[in-house]
C-alpha positions as CSV (number, residue, x, y, z in Angstrom):
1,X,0.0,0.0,0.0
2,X,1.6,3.4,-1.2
3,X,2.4,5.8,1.8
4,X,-0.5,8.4,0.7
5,X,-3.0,5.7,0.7
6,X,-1.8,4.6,4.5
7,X,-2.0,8.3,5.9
8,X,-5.7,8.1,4.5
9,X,-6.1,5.2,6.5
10,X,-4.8,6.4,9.6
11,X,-6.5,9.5,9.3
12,X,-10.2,8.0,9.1
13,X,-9.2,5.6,11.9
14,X,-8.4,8.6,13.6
15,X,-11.8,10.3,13.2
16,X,-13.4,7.0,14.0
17,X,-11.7,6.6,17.2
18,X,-12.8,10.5,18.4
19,X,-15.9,10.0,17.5
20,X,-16.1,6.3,19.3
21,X,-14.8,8.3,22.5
22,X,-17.1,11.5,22.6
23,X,-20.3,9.2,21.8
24,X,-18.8,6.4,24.8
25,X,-16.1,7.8,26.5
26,X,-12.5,6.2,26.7
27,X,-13.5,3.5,29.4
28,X,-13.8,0.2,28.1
29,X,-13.6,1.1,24.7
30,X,-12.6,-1.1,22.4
31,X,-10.8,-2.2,18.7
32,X,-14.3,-3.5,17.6
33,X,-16.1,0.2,18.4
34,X,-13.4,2.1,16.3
35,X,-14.0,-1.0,13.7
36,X,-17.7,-0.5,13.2
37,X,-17.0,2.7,12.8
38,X,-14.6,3.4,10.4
39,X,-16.4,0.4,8.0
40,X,-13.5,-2.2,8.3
41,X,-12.5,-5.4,10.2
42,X,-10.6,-5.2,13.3
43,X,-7.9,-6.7,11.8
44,X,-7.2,-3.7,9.9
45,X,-7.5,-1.7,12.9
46,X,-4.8,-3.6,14.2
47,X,-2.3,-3.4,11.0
48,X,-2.0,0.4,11.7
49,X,-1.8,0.3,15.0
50,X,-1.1,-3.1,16.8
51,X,-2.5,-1.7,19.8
52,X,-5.4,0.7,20.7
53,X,-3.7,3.3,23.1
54,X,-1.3,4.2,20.3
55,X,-4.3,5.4,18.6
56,X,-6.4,7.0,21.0
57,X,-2.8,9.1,21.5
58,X,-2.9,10.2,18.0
59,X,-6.3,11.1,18.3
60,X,-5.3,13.4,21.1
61,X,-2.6,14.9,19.7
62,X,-4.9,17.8,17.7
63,X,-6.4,18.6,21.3
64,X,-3.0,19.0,22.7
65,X,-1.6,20.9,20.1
66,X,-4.0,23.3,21.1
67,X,-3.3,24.1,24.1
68,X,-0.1,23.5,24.1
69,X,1.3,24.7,20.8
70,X,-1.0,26.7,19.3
71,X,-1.4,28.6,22.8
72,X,2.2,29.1,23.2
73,X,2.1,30.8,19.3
74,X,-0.2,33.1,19.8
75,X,0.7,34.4,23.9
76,X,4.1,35.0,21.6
77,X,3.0,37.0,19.5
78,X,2.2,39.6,21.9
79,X,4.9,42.1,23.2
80,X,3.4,43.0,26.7
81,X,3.7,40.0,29.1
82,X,0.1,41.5,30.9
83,X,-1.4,41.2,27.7
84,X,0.4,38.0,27.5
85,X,-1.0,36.6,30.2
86,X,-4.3,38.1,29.8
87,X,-4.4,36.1,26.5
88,X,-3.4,32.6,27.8
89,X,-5.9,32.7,30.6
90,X,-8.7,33.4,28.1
91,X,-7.0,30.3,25.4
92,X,-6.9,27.8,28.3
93,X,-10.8,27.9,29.4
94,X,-13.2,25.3,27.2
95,X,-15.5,26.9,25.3
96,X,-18.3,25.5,26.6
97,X,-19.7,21.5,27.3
98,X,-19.7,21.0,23.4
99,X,-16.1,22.0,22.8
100,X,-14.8,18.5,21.5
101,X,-11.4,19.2,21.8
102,X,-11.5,19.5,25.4
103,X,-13.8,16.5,26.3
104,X,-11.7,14.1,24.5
105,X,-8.2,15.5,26.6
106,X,-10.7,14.5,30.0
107,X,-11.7,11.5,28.6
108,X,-8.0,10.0,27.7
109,X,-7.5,11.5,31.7
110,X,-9.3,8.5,32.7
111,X,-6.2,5.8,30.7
112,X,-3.4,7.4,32.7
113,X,-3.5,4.8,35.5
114,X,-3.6,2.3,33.0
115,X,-1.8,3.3,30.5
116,X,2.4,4.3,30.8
117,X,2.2,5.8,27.9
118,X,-1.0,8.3,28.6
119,X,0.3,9.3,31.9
120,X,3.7,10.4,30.5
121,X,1.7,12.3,28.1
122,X,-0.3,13.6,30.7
123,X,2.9,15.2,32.9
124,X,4.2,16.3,29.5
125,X,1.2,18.1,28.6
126,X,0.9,19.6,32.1
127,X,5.0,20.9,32.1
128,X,4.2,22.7,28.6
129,X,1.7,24.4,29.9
130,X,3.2,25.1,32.9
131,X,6.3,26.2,31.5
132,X,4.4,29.3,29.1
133,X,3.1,30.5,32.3
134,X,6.0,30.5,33.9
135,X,8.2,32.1,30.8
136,X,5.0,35.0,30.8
137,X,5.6,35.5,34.4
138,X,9.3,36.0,34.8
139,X,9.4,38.4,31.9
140,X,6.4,40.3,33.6
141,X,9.0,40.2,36.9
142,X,11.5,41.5,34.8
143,X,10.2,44.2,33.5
144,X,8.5,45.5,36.9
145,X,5.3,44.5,35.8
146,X,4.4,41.6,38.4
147,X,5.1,41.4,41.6
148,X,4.8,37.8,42.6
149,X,3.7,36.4,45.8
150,X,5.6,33.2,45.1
151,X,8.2,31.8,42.7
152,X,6.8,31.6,39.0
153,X,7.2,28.2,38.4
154,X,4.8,27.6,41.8
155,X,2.2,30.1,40.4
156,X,2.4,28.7,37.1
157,X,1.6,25.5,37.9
158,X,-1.1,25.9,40.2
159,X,-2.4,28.1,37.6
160,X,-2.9,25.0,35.3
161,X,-4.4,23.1,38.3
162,X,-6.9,25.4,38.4
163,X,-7.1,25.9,35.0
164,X,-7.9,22.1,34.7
165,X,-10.2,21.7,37.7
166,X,-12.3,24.7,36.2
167,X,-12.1,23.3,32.6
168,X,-13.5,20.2,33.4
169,X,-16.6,21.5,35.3
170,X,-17.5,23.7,32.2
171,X,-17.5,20.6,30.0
172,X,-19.8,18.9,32.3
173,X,-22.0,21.9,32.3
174,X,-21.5,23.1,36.2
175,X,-24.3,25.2,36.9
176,X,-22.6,27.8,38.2
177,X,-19.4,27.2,35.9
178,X,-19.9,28.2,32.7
179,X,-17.0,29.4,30.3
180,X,-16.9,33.1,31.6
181,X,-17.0,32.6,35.0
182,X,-14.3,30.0,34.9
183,X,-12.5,32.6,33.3
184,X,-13.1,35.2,35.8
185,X,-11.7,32.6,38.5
186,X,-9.0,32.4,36.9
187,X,-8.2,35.9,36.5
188,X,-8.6,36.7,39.6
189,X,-6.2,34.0,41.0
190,X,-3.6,35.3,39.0
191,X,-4.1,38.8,39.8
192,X,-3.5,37.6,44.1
193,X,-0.3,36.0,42.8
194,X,0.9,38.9,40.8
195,X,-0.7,42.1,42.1
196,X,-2.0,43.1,38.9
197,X,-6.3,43.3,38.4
198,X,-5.9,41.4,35.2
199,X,-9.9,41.2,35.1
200,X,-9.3,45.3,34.1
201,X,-7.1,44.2,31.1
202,X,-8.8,44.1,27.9
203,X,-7.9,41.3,25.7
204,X,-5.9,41.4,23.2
205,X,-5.8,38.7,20.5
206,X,-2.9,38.2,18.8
């Protein structure tokens, strides 16, 4: 089979999978869902990828990128570390219990105790997030702009805490949760550990 014609494959096994997971959640799925789905045998599940956590990992990977990459692209773009900040706090909240991207990362969650692989990808994930927060608050500190209570690297990661914690209650539609107000928490955490009111900031998109 010519190279082409196997990144087709994986592709659609790909979009099989995320759509097996959303539908019935990573628990107990199996080769046979993604199968039925994708219109083939399980067998040819299998030739791509001999075994089932290697592709639900590639079917994270799009989720991940955003908020890991694509995140990290755009805070850069921005010259003014408040604005900076400002920015990544409003890129790291779901947009609401119908954003895909960030029901299938707190689905794979539930694989990490299982899986090696998914919790490696899970500290991973975390330290990249962590470490953008933390490069945005020490050139905030270095330009006189923050004035941290504690060192960035303990702000920044507490910061994604949060920022997960709140995340997953607006997926699963928290009544008093919703999108904004887990931004607004967010903000205002960050504005204790740096002394700036960041909720006053306007947003600036880069």
């Amino acid at each position: 089979m010519r190279r082409k014609d196997q990144t087709v494959r994986r592709e659609q096994l790909a979009r099989a999978g995320r759509q097996v997971l959303l539908e019935r959640g990573a628990v107990g799925i199996r080769v046979k869902d993604i199968a039925d789905r994708a219109g083939i045998a399980p067998s040819s599940v299998l030739y791509y990828y001999p075994r089932i956590e290697e592709l639900l990992l590639e079917v994270s990977r799009d989720a991940i990128d955003r908020y890991a990459e694509r995140r990290s692209r755009q805070v850069r773009l921005l010259d003014d570390p408040t604005d900076q900040l400002r920015l990544a706090i409003h890129l790291g909240v779901p947009t609401g219990p119908d954003d895909e991207e960030s029901r299938l990362l707190y689905e794979l969650d539930a694989l990490t105790g299982s899986s090696p692989a998914f919790a490696m990808m899970t500290t991973s994930f975390f330290d990249r997030q962590a470490l953008l927060y933390q490069y945005v608050l020490e050139r905030g500190v270095d330009q006189g702009r923050f004035q941290l209570t504690q060192p960035a690297e303990t702000v920044a990661r507490g910061l994604v805490a949060l920022e997960d914690g709140l995340g997953l209650q607006v997926v699963l539609q928290h009544p008093g949760i919703d999108s904004a107000e887990a931004e607004r928490i967010l903000l205002r955490y960050v504005g204790m550990a740096t002394a700036v009111d960041l909720e006053a900031v306007p947003l600036v998109e880069a």
